[in-house]
VOFI-862408 format. One record per residue (C-alpha): x, y, z; residue in one letter. Coordinates in nm, 4 decimals, always signed. Layout:
BEGIN
xx yy zz res
X Y Z A
...
! end
This chain:
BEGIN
xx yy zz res
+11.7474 +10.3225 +12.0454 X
+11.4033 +10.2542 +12.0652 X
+11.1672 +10.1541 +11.7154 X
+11.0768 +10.5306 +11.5862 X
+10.6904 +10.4935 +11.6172 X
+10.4620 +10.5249 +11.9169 X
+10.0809 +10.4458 +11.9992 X
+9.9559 +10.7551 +11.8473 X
+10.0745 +10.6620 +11.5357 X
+9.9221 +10.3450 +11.5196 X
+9.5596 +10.4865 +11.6215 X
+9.6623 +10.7001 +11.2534 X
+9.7448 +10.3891 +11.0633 X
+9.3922 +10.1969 +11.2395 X
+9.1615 +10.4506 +11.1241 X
+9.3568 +10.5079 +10.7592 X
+9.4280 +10.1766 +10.5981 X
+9.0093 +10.1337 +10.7673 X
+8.9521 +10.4159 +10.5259 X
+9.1244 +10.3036 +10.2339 X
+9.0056 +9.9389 +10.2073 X
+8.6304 +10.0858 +10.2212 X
+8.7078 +10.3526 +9.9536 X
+8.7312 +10.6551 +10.1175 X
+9.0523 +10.7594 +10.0330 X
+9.0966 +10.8800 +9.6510 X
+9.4954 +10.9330 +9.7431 X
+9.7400 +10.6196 +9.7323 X
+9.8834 +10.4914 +10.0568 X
+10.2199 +10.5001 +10.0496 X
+10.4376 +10.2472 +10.2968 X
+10.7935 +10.3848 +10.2506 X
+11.0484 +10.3089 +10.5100 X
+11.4205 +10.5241 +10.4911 X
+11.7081 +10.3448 +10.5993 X
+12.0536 +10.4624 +10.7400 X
+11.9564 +10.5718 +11.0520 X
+12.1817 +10.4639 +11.3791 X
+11.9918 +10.1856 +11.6122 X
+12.1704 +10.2910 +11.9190 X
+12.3579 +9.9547 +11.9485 X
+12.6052 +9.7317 +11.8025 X
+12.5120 +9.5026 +11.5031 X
+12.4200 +9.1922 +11.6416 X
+12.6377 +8.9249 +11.4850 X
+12.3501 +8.6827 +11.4010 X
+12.1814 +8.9194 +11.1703 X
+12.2263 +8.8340 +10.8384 X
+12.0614 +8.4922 +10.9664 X
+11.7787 +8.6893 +11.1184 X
+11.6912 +8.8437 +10.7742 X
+11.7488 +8.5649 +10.5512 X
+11.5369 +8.2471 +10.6132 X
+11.5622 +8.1883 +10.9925 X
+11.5589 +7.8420 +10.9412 X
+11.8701 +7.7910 +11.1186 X
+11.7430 +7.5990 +11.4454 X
+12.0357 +7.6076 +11.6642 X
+11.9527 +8.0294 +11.6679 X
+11.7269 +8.0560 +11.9572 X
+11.4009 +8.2529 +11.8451 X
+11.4850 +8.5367 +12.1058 X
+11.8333 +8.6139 +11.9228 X
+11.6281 +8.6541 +11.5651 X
+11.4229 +8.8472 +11.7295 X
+11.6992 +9.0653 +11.8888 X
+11.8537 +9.1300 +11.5260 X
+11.4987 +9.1979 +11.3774 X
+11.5044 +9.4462 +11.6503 X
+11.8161 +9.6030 +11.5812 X
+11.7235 +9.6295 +11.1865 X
+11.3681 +9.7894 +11.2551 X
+11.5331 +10.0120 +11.4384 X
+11.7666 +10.1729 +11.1582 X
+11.4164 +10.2723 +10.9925 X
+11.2187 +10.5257 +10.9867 X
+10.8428 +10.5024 +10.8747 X
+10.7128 +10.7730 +10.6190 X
+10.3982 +10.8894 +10.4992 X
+10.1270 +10.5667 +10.5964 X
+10.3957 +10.2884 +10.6426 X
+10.4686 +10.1229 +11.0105 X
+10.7027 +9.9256 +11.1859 X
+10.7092 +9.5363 +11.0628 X
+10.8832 +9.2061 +11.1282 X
+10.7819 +8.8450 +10.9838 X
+10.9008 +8.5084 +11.0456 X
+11.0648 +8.4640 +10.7161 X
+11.0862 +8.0318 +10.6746 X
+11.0776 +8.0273 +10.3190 X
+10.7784 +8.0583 +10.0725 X
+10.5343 +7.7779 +10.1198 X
+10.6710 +7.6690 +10.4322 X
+10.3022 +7.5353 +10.4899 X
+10.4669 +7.2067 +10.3218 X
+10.7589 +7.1648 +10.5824 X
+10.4641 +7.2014 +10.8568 X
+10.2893 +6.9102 +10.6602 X
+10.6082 +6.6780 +10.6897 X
+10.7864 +6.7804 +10.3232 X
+11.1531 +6.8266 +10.4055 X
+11.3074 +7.2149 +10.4007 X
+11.6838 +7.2845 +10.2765 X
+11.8185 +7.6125 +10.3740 X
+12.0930 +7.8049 +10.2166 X
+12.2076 +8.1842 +10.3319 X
+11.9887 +8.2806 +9.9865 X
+11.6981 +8.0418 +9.9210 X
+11.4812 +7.7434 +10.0722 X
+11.3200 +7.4935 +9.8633 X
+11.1315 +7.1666 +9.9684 X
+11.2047 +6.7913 +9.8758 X
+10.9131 +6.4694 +9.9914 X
+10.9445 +6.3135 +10.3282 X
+11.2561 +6.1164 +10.3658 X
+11.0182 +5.8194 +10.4773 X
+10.8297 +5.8373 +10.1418 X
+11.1541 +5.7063 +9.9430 X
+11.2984 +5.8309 +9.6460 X
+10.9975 +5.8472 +9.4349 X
+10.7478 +5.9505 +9.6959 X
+10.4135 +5.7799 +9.7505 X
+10.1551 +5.7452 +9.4361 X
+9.9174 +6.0353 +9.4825 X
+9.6201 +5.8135 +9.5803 X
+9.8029 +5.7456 +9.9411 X
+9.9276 +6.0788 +10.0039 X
+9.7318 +6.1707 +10.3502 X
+9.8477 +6.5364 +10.4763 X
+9.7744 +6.6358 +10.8366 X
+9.8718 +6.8633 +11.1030 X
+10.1883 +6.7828 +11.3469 X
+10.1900 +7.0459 +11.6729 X
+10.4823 +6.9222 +11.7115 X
+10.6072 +6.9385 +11.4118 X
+10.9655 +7.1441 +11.4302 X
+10.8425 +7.4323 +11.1987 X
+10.5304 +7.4347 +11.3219 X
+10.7274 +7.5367 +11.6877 X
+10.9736 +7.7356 +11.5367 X
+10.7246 +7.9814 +11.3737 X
+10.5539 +8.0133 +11.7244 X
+10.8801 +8.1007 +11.9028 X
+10.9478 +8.3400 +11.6740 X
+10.6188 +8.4814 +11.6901 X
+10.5881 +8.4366 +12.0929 X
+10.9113 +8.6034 +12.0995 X
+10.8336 +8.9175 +11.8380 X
+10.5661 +8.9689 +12.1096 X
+10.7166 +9.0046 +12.4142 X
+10.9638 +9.1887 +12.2888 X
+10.7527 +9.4791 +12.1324 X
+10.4475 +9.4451 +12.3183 X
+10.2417 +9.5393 +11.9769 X
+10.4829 +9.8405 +11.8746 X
+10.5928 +9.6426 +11.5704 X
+10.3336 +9.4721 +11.3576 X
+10.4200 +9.0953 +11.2698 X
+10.3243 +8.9433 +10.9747 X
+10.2119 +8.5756 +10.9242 X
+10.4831 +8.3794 +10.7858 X
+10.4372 +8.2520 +10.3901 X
+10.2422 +7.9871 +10.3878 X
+10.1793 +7.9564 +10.0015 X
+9.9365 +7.8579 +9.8104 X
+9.7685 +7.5285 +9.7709 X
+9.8891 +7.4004 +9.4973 X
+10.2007 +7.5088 +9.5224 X
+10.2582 +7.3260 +9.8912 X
+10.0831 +7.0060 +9.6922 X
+10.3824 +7.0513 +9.4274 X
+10.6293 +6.9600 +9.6892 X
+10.4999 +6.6187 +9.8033 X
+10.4147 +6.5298 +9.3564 X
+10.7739 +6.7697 +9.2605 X
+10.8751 +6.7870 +8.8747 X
+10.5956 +6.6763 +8.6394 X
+10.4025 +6.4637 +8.8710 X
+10.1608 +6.7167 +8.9885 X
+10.0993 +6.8151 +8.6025 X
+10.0202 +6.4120 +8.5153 X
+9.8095 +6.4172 +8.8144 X
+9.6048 +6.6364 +8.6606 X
+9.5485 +6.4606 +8.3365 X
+9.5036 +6.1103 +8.5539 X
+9.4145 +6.1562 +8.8389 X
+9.1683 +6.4819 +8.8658 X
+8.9744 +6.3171 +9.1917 X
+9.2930 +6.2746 +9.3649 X
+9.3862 +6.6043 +9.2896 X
+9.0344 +6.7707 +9.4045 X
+9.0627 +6.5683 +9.7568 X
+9.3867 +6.7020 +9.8459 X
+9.3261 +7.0297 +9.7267 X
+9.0554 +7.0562 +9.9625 X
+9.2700 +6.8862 +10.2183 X
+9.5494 +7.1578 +10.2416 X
+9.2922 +7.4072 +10.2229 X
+9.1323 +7.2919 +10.5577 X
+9.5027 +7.2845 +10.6832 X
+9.6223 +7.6103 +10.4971 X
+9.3411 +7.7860 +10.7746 X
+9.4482 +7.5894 +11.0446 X
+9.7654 +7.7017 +11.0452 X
+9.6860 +8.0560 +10.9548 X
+9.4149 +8.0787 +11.2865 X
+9.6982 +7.8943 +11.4848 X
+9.9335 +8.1585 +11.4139 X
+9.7460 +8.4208 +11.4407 X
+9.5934 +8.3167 +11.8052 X
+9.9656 +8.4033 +11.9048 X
+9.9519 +8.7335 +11.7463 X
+9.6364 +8.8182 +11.8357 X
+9.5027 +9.0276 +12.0024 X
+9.8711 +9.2071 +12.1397 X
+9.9645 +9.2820 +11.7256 X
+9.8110 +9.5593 +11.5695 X
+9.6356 +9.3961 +11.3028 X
+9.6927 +9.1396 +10.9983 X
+9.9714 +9.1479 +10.7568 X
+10.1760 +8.8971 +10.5802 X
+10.5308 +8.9098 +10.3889 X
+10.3793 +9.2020 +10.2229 X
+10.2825 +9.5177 +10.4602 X
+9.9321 +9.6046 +10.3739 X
+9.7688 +9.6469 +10.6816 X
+9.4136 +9.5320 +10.8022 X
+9.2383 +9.5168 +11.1060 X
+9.0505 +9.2166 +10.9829 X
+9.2061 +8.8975 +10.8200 X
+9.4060 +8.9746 +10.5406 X
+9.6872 +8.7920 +10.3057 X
+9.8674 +8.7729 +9.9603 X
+9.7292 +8.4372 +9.8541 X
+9.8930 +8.2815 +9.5601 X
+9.9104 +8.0212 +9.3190 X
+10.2223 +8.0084 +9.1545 X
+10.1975 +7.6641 +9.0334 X
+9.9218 +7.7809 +8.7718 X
+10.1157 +7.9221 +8.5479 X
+10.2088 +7.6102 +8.3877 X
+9.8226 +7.4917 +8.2735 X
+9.5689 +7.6712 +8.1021 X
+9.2742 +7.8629 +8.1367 X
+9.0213 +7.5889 +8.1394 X
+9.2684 +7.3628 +8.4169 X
+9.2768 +7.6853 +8.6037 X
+8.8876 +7.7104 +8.6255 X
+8.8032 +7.3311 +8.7244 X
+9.1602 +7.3109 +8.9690 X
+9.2289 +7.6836 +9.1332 X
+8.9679 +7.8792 +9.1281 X
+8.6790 +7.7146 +9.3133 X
+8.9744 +7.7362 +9.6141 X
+9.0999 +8.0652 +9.5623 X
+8.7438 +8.1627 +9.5676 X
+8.6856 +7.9607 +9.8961 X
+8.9621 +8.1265 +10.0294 X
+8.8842 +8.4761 +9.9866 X
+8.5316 +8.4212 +10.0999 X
+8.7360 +8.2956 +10.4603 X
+8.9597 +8.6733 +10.4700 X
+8.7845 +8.9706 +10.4600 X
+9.0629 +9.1377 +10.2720 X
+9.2305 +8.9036 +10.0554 X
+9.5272 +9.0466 +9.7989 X
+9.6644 +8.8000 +9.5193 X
+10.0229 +8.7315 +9.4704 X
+10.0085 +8.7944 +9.0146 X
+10.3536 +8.6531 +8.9333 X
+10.4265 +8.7144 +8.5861 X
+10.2940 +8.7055 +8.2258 X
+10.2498 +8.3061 +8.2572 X
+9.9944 +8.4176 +8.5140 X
+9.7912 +8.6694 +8.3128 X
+9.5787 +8.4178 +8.1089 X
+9.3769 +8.3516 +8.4319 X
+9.3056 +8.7139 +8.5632 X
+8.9802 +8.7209 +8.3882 X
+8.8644 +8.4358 +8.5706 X
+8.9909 +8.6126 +8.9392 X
+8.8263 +8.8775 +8.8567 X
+8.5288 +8.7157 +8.8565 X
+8.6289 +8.6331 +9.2500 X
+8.3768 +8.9313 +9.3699 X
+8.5648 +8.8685 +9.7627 X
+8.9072 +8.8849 +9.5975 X
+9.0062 +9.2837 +9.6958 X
+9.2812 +9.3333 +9.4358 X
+9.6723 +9.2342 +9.3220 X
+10.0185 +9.2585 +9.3340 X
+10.1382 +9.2485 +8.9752 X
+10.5077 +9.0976 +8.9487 X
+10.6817 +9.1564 +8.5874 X
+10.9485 +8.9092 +8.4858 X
+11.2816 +8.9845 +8.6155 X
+11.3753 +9.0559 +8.1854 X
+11.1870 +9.2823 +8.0063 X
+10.9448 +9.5576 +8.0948 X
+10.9359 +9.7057 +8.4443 X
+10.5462 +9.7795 +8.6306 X
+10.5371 +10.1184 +8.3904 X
+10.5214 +9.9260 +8.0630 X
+10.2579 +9.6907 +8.1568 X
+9.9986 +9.9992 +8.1716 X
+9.7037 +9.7156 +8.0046 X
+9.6957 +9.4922 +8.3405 X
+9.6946 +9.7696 +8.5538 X
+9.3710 +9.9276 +8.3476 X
+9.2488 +9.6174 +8.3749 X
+9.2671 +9.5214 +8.7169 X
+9.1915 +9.9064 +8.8248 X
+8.8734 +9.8682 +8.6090 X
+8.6978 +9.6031 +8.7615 X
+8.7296 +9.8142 +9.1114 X
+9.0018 +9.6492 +9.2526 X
+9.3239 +9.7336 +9.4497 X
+9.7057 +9.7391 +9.3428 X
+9.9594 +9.7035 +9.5220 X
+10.3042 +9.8869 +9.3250 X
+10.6645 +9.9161 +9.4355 X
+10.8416 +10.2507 +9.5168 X
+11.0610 +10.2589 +9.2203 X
+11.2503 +10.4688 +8.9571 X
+11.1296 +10.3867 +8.5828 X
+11.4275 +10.4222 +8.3285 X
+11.3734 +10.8144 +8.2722 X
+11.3521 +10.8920 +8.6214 X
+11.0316 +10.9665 +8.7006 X
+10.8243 +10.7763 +8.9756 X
+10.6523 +10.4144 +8.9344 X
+10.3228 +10.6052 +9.1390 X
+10.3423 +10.9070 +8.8783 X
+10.3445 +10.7074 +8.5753 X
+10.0833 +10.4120 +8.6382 X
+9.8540 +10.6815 +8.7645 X
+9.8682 +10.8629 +8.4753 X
+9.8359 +10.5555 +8.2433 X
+9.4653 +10.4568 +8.4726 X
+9.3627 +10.7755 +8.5066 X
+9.3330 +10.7536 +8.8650 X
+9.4936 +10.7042 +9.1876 X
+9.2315 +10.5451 +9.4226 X
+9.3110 +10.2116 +9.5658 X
+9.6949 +10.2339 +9.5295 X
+9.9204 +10.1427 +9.7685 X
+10.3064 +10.2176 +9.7496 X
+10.5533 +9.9618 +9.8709 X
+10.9027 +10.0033 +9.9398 X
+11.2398 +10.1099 +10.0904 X
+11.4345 +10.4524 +10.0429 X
+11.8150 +10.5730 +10.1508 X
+11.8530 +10.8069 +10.4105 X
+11.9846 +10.9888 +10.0674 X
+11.6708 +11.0015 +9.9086 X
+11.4783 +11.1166 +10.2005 X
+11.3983 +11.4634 +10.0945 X
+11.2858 +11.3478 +9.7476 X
+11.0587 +11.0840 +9.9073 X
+10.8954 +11.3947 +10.1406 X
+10.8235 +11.5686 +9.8349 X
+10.6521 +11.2658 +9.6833 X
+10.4182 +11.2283 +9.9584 X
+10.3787 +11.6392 +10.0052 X
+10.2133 +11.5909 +9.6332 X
+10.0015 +11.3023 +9.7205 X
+9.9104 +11.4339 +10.0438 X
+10.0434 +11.1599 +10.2301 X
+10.1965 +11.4069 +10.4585 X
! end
């Protein structure tokens, strides 16, 4: 069976999320996909490799691509949501394109220094990071991309794979404490290769998407927002070990920089650690809004209602899962009610053909149907 969406559908989702991102839209956008529903075919036995990192290389990229297929088609795509598929090679692969070296397991990825480097790596005055065409996850991420392609023609949007943020990639070739001594000793060093895997960051991201582009639909990344324009969930996880004043002199001037390069640029806020610096991004007038994570202990997205004010007060977007709270009632209903408002919201996640009804009725009220 075919992928449950058609042309028309995507002239709809074009002219919509065009809407929304220049504030025309006082609903929230809801991307909802429903499971359950029968592809048509056999299950084809590669898939839980396919979903999971696809970092296995012996899998040729047409055989992911064939179990992606078979997944999007058990879905169908409610209220503003579309059809989606993304290279999935681990967050912050951008460091395995750079030469770092990538361990896969059926659950996670993580990245160690360049076998060549030695056991302690290089000092951080010799590190020299460039781009490698040839480099095996460099080619790997375009056959999977080349192959999402051709095999949907455009039907199915594919995202950019994660490249992650600066920092973050820099944390792999300087891993435990080194990057946080650097800091301290060796702020120069720090600033010149910064800059460094920024330049490659957006070499990567316009090599990628001059395979997607023009044939996909737009820009998205491992999160579904759609834009017709640029767009991506930058991020900067690494920050939530320094302060506000480190953030300021060693982030920000590149996050900045960065947003000013994407016309719609969405940041990746990944728990409390993180919330010291959101006064100073949201003083980043390109930067178009956040996805707020909570910790996985704790409060859920309802009981952090003081970010969300926050963020929705300074006029920017948020991005919030399609989730139960503890009592029952929807994420949507609650965080609306606790900003007074539901302009630039969008909805993210995945029902049960069980809950389909319930999820109709959600988007009746919205008038996302």
């Amino acid at each position: 069976m075919s992928v449950r969406f058609d042309n028309a559908r995507w002239e709809r989702i074009r002219g919509l999320y065009s809407d929304w991102w220049a504030g025309k839209i006082d609903r929230p956008l809801f991307h909802i996909a429903v499971s359950g529903y029968d592809p048509g075919r056999p299950e084809p036995a590669i898939r839980r490799h396919a979903i999971q990192p696809c970092a296995d290389l012996s899998i040729p990229a047409e055989e992911v691509v064939d179990a992606w297929d078979w997944e999007v088609s058990r879905w169908e795509w409610l209220g503003d949501a579309f059809p989606i598929a993304w290279p999935n090679l681990g967050p912050g692969v951008l460091a395995a394109m750079l030469g770092a070296r990538l361990h896969a397991t059926p659950e996670t990825i993580w990245y160690e220094i360049p076998a060549e480097w030695g056991i302690s790596g290089k000092p951080i005055e010799e590190i020299d990071l460039f781009w490698n065409p040839e480099n095996q996850w460099v080619r790997r991420c375009e056959g999977l991309m080349r192959a999402a392609i051709a095999r949907w023609g455009g039907m199915v949007q594919t995202g950019m794979t994660d490249l992650g943020g600066t920092l973050d990639v820099l944390s792999s070739f300087r891993p435990g404490t080194g990057l946080l001594f650097d800091l301290l000793d060796k702020p120069e060093e720090i600033r010149r290769l910064t800059w460094q895997i920024h330049d490659l960051w957006f070499r990567a991201f316009d090599h990628f998407n001059r395979i997607l582009q023009p044939v996909n639909p737009g820009y998205t990344c491992w999160t579904p927002i759609f834009s017709e324009t640029p767009y991506y969930l930058l991020q900067c996880d690494f920050c939530y070990m320094i302060g506000p004043g480190m953030f300021r002199e060693f982030v920000m001037p590149e996050l900045a920089a960065s947003c000013r390069r994407l016309d719609h640029a969405f940041y990746h806020l990944d728990g409390p650690g993180e919330l010291p610096h959101l006064d100073a991004m949201l003083e980043i007038e390109e930067l178009k809004g956040f996805q707020w994570v909570p910790p996985a202990t704790g409060p859920m997205h309802d009981g952090w209602p003081d970010v969300y004010r926050r963020i929705h007060e300074a006029g920017e977007f948020i991005q919030l899962e399609h989730r139960r709270t503890d009592d029952g009632r929807w994420h949507i209903d609650v965080i609306s009610e606790q900003i007074g408002s539901t302009e630039r919201l969008i909805v993210m996640g995945r029902s049960d053909l069980s809950e389909e009804e319930e999820v109709h009725r959600l988007l009746e009220r919205y008038g996302a149907e």
